[in-house]
C-alpha positions as CSV (number, residue, x, y, z in Angstrom):
1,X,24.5,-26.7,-2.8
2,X,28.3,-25.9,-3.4
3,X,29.5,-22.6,-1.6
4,X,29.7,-20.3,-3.9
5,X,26.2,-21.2,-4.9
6,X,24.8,-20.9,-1.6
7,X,26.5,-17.6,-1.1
8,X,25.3,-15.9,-4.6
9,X,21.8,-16.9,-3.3
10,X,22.1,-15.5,0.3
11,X,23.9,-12.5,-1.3
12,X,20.1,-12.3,-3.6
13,X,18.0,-13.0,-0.7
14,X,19.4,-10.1,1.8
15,X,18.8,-7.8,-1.3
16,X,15.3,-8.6,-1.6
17,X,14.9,-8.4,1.9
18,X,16.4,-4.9,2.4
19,X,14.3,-4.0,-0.6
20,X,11.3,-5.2,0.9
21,X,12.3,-3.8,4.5
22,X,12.7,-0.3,3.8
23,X,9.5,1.5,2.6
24,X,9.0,4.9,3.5
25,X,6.9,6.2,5.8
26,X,3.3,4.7,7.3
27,X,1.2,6.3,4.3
28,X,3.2,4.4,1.8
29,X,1.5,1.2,0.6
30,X,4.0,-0.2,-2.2
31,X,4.9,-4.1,-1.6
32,X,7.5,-6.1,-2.9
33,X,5.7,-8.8,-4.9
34,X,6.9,-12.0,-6.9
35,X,7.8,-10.9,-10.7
36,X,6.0,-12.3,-13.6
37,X,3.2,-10.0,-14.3
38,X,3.5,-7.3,-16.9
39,X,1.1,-5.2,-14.8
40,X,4.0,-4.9,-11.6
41,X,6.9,-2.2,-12.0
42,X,9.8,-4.2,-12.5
43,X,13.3,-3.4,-11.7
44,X,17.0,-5.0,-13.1
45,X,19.9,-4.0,-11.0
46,X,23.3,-4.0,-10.1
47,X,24.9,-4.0,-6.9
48,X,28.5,-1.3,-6.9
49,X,31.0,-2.8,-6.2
50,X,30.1,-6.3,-7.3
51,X,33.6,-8.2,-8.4
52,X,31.0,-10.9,-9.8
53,X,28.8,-8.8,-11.7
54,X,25.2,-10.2,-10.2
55,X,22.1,-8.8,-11.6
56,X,19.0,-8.8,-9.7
57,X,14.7,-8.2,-10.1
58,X,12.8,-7.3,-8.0
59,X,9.2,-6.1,-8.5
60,X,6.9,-3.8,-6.9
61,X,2.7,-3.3,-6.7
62,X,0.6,0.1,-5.4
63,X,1.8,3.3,-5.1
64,X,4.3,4.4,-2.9
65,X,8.0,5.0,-2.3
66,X,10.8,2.4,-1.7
67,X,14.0,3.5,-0.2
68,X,16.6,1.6,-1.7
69,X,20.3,1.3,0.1
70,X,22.4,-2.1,1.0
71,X,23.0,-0.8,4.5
72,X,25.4,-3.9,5.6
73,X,27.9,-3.6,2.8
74,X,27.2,0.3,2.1
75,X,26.9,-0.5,-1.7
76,X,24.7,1.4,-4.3
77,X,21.9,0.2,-6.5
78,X,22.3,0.5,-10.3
79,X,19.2,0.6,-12.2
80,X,19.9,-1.4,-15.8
81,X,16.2,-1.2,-16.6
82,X,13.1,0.0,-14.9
83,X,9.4,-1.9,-16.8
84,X,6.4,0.3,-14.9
85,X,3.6,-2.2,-16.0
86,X,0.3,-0.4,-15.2
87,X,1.8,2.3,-13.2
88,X,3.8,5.9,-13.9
89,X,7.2,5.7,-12.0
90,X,10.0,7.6,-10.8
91,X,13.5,7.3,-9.4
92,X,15.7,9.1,-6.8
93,X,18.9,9.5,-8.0
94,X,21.6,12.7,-8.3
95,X,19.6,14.6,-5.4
96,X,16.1,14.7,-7.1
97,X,13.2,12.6,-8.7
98,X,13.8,11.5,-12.4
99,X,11.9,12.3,-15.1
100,X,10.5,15.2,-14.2
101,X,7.1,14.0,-16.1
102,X,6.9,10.4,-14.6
103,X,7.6,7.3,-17.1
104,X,4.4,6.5,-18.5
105,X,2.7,2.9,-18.0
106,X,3.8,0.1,-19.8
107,X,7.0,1.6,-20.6
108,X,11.0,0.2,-20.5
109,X,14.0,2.4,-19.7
110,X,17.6,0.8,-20.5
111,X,20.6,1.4,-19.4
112,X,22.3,-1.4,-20.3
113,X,26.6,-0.4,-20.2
114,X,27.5,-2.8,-16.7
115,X,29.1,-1.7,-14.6
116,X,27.5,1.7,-15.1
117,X,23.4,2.0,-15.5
118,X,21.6,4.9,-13.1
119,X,22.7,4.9,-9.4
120,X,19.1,4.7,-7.9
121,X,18.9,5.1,-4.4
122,X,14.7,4.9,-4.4
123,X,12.0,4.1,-6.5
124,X,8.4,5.7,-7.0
125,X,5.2,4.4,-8.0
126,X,2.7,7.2,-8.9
C-alpha cells in the first residue's frame, strides 16, 4: 500500500473508531454497525479542516445517543446526509437537538455544498 494510501485509510479507521468509542452514558445502547442495510441510520460526513476533502459513513443500530468529536486533531464533523432507515433521528448541532419533530423513518436529509453541510457534533436515535 503506497503512503498516502495507507494514511487516507488510518485517517478512516481512527474516525470510526472515535465514533464508535464515544457513546453517551451507560443507558445508551446505540452501536456502530457495518453499513449496507436500509434499516441502519446512516451518516455521510466531512471532517473541517480536511485539505483532501475525505468523505466518510458510518452507520448506527438501537436507540441511543452518540457523541461525535475528533478529539486528537480537534476537528468538527459535517453532516452531508443523514438516511434514518427504520428509526426517527436527531442531531446536536448550534447548541440544541435538530428538528425539533425528529426526522421520520426511512427518510434522507442533504446537505450536499462541501466544504459546508451541518456541523454535527452528536447524533440521536429515537
Amino acid at each position: 500500500m503506497t503512503g498516502k494510501l495507507k494514511k487516507l485509510v488510518l485517517v478512516a479507521l481512527a474516525t470510526v473508531g472515535v465514533i464508535a468509542g464515544t457513546n453517551c452514558g451507560t443507558a445508551s445502547a446505540i452501536d456502530t454497525v457495518p453499513c449496507g442495510n436500509s434499516e441502519f441510520t446512516s451518516l455521510d460526513f466531512h471532517l473541517s479542516p480536511d485539505p483532501i476533502g475525505n468523505k466518510y459513513i458510518v452507520c448506527f443500530a438501537n436507540a441511543g445517543t452518540v457523541t461525535l468529536f475528533d478529539p486528537a486533531a480537534a476537528r468538527a464533523f459535517w453532516a452531508d446526509k443523514i438516511w434514518t432507515g427504520n428509526n426517527r433521528v436527531q442531531w446536536f448541532g448550534d447548541g440544541r437537538w435538530q428538528p425539533e419533530q425528529p426526522i421520520g423513518k426511512y427518510t434522507a436529509m442533504y446537505w450536499p455544498n462541501y466544504p459546508g453541510g451541518v456541523r454535527i457534533e452528536a447524533i440521536r436515535i429515537l
